[in-house]
C-alpha positions in Angstrom: 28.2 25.4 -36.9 26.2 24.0 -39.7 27.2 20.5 -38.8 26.1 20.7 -35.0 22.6 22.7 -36.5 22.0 19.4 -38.8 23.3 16.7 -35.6 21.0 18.6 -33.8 18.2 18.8 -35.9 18.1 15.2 -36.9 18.9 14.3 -33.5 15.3 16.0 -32.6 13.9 14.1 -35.2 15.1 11.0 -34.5 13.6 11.6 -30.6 10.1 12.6 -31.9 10.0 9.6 -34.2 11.0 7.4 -31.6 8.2 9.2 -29.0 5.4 8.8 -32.0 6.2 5.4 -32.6 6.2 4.3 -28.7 3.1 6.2 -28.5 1.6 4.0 -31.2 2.6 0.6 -30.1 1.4 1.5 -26.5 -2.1 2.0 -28.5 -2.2 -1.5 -30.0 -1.0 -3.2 -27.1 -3.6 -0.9 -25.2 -6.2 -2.5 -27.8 -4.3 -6.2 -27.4 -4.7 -6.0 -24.0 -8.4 -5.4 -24.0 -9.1 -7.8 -26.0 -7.5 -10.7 -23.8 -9.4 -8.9 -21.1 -13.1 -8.8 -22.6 -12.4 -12.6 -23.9 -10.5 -13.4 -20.1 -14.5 -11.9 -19.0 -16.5 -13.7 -21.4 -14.9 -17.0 -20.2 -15.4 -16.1 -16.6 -19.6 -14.8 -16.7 -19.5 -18.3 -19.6 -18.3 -20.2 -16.1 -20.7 -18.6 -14.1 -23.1 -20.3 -16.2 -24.0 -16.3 -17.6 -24.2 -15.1 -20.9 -21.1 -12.8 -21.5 -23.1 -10.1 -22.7 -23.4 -9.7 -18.6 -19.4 -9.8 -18.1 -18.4 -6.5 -16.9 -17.3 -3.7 -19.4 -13.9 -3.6 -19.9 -13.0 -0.8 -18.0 -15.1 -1.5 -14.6 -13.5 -1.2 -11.5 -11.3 -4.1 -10.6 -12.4 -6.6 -13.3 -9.0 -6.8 -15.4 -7.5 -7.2 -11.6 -9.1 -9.3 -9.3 -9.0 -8.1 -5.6 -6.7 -10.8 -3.5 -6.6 -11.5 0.2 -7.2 -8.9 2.8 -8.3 -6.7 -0.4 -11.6 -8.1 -0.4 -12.0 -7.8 3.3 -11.4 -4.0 2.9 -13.6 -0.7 2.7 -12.0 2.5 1.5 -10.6 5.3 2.4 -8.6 2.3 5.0 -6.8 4.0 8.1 -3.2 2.7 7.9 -1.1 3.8 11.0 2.2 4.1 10.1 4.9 2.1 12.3 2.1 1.7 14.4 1.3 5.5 14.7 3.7 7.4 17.0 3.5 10.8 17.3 2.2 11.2 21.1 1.1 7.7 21.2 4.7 5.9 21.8 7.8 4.6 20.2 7.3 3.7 16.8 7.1 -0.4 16.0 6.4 -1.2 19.5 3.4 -3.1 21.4 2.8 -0.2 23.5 2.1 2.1 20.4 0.1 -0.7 19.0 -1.9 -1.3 21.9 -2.3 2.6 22.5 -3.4 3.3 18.5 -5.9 0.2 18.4 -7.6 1.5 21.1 -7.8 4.6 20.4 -8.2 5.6 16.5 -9.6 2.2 15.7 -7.6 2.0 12.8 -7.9 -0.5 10.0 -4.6 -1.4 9.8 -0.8 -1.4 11.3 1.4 -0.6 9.2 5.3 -2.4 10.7 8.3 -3.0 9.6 10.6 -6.5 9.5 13.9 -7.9 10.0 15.4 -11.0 10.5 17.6 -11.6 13.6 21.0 -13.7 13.3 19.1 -16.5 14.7 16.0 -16.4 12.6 12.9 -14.6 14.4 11.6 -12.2 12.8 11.7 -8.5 14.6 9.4 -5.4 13.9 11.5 -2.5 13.8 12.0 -0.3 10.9 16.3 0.7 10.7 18.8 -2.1 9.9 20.3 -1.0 13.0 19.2 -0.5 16.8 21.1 2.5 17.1 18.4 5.1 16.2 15.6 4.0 18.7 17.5 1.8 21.1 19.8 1.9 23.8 22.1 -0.4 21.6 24.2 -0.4 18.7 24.7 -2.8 15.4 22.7 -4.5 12.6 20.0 -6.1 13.9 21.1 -9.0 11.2 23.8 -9.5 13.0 22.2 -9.7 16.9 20.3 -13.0 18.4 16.5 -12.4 19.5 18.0 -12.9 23.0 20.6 -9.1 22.2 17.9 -7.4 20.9 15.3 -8.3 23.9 17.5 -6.2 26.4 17.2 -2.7 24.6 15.0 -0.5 25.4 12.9 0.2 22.4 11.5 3.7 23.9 15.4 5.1 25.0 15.0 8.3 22.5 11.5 8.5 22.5 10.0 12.0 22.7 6.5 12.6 23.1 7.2 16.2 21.5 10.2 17.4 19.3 10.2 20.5 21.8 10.6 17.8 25.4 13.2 17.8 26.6 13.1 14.8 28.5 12.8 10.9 27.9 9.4 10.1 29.6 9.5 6.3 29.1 12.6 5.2 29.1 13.4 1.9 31.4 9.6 1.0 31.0 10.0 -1.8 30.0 9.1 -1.5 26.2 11.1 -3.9 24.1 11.7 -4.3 20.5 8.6 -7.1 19.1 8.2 -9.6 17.3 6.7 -10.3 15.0 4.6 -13.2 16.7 4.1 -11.5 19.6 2.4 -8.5 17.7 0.3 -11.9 16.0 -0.5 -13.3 18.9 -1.8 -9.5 20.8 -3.9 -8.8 17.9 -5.7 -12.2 17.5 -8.8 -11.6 19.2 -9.1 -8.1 16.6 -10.5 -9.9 13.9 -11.4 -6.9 11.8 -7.6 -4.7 12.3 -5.1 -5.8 9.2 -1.2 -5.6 9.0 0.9 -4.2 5.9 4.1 -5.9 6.2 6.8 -3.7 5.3 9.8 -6.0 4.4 13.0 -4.6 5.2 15.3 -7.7 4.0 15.8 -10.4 1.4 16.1 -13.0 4.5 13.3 -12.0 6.1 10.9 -12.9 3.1 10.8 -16.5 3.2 9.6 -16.5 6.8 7.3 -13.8 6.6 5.4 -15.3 3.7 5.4 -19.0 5.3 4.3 -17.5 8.6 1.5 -15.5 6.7 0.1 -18.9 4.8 0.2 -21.5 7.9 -1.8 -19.3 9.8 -4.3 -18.3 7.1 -3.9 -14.6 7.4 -4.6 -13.7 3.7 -7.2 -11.7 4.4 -5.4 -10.0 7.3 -2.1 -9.1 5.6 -0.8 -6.8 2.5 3.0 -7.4 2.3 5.2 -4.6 0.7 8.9 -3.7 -0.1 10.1 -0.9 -0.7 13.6 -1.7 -2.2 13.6 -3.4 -5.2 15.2 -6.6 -4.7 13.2 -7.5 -2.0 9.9 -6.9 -3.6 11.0 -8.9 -6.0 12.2 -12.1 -3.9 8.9 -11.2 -2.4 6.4 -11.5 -4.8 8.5 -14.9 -6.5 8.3 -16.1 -2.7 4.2 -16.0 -2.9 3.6 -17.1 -6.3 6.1 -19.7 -5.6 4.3 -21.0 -2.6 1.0 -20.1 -4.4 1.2 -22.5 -7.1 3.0 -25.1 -5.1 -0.7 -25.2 -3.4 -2.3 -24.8 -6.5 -3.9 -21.5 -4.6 -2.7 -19.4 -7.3 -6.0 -19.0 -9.0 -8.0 -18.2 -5.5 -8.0 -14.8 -5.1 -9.5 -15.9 -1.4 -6.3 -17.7 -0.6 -3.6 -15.5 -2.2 -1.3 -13.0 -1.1 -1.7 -9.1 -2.0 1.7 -7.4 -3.0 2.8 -3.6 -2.8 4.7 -2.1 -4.6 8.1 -1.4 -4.7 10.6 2.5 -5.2 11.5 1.5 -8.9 7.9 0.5 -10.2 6.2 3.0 -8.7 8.3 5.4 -10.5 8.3 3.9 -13.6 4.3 4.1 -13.7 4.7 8.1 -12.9 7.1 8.1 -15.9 5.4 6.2 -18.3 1.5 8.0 -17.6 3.3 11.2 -18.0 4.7 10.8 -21.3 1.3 8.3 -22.2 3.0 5.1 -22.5 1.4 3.7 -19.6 0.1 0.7 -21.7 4.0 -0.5 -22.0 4.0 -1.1 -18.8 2.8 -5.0 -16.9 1.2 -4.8 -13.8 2.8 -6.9 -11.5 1.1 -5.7 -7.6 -2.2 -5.1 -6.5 -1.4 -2.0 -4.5 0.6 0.9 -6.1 2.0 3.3 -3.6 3.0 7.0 -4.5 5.3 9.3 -2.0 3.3 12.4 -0.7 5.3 15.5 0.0 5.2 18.9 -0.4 7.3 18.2 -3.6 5.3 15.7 -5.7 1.9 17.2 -4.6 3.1 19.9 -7.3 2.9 17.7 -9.9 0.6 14.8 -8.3 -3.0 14.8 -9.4 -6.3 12.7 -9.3 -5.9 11.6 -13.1 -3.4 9.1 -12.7 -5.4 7.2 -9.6 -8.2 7.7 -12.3 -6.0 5.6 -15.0 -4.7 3.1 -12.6 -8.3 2.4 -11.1 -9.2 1.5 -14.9 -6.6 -1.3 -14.2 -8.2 -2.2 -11.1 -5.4 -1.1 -9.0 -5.9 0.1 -5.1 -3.9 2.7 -4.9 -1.5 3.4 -1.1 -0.4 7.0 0.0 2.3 7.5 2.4 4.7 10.1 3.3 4.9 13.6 5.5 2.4 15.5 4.3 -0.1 12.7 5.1 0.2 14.2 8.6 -1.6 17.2 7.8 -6.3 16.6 7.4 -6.0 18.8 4.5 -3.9 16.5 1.9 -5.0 13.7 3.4 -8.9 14.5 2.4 -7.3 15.3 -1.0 -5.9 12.1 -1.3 -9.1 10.3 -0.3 -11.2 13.0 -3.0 -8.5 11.5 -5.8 -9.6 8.3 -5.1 -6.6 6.6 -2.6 -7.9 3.3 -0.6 -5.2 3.3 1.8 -3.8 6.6 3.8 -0.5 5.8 5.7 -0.4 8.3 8.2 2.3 9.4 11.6 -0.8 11.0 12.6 -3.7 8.1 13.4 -5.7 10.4 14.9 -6.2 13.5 12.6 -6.6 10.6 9.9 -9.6 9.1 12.0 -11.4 12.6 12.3 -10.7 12.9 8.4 -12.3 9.8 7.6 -15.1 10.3 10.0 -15.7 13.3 8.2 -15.4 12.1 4.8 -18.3 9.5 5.8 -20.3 12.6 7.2 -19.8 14.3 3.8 -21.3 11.3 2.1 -24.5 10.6 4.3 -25.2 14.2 4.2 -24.6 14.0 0.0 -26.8 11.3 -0.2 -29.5 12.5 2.6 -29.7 15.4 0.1 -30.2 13.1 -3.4 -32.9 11.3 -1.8 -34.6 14.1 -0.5 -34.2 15.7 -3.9 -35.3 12.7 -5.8 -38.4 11.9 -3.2 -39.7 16.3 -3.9 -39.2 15.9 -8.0 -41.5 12.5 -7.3 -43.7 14.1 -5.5 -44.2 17.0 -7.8 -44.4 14.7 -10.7 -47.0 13.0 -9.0 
């Protein structure tokens, strides 16, 4: 018994020790990293022909990392429509959805997801199989463009969990492309697309297709699994530097993030080791449920917006006004959301909020004048 007390208690120890002395290299390479970034500053204003007493302070928004492609194009809170939006407006990942969400809620941004086909076009659909919103069966790897045009993408759609019936099947609504869903949306300037890559295939083409049409400032590719997000973000810098691009933040490619590094950030800002870890997106995304809003809050958007992060929420509860306000309060740029229209009156009424806040501080400010006058 005495033995296992001592293992124990040196075990404990040991842990703590090990804790303090993370704790304290993730101070001085908090303090290492600063300094690169106030001398990275200096440089830059120096460039701009500025003194760098005028470069930014070290912890303004987005100056330690730069915005990139469709980044700079966009205003916050963004109004992402997940798979194209659903719920009451069609099938998920199809044109008529699309079409139907566009038009109505405006929104910022379509959110779809991407395969490749045996024969090499790329298809927006979100499964690795037809089976769950087709009339077909098998991996959509495995099927030619030619297969997967005959199913009917709207087979099991259901306007309501509670219909019982099939309203538009054998309408007509097929499975897109990825071109196709280009090529509708060209004359909508202003709407953006997050490319959620569903396989390692699929990457190559997705990124050459996004650079020879120029769509840097219309697209934010993401991955969720790991090994794609990788062979995604070596795809870009790859092609970036082969075009010598990889210094225009104009001309580059923004990158999501992927399952793994998103929870690694949780981990390491809740134990305060957050400093350990290198940044390697521009967007971090965090999963909103029930679940993690009991231990989500608005200080770790806070810390990551020191590192000039956007910051991307998705998940079920972003179908209900309430959390997806929240989100937007904690500082979120992009809400992904099954429920494009409750997020447009959200927004809409975030924007209210904020005219009426700042009707009031310039009344204020134009009476205390006045009196002082």
């Amino acid at each position: 018994a005495d033995m296992l007390s001592s293992i124990l208690w040196w075990g404990a120890v040991l842990i703590i020790s090990a804790f303090i002395g993370l704790r304290i290299l993730a101070y001085f390479l908090l303090r290492a990293q600063l300094r690169r970034r106030n001398a990275m500053l200096s440089g830059l204003s120096s460039d701009n022909g500025k003194s760098p007493a005028s470069a930014p302070s070290p912890f303004d928004y987005h100056a330690w990392h730069p915005r990139k492609g469709v980044l700079r194009h966009l205003t916050a809170p963004v109004h992402c429509a997940h798979r194209g939006g659903g719920s009451g407006y069609g099938p998920e990942n199809t044109m008529h959805t699309f079409k139907r969400v566009v038009d109505k809620t405006h929104t910022d941004m379509l959110e779809l997801d991407i395969h490749l086909s045996a024969d090499g076009h790329l298809v927006v659909m979100h499964d690795q199989t037809v089976d769950r919103s087709t009339n077909g069966t098998g991996l959509i790897a495995s099927m030619t463009l030619e297969e997967i045009k005959k199913l009917d993408a709207a087979y099991w759609y259901k306007e309501s969990e509670e219909s019982t019936t099939f309203s538009l099947r054998g309408k007509g609504i097929t499975v897109p492309t990825l071109d196709e869903v280009i090529e509708a949306f060209a004359s909508h300037p202003r709407l953006t697309f997050l490319f959620d890559l569903k396989s390692v295939a699929a990457v190559p083409h997705v990124v050459k297709l996004v650079k020879e049409q120029g769509m840097e400032h219309r697209v934010l590719l993401g991955a969720v699994p790991p090994i794609v997000n990788l062979a995604m973000r070596n795809e870009v810098l790859k092609i970036d530097k082969d075009k010598r691009e990889d210094q225009r933040e104009d001309k580059a490619i923004a990158v999501a993030v992927d399952l793994h590094s998103m929870m690694t950030v949780l981990l390491l800002y809740t134990v305060g080791l957050l400093p350990l870890y290198t940044f390697r997106h521009d967007v971090m995304g965090f999963y909103i449920s029930s679940g993690t809003l009991k231990w989500m809050n608005g200080r770790v958007f806070e810390k990551l917006h020191e590192w000039g992060l956007w910051i991307g929420v998705f998940g079920p509860a972003l179908d209900d006004p309430a959390i997806q306000r929240l989100c937007i309060d904690w500082g979120a740029e992009i809400i992904i959301s099954d429920r494009p229209d409750l997020l447009s009156d959200t927004i809409r009424d975030y924007h209210l909020h904020r005219q009426q806040q700042h009707n009031n501080t310039t009344t204020t400010t134009t009476t205390t004048q006045q009196h002082t006058s």
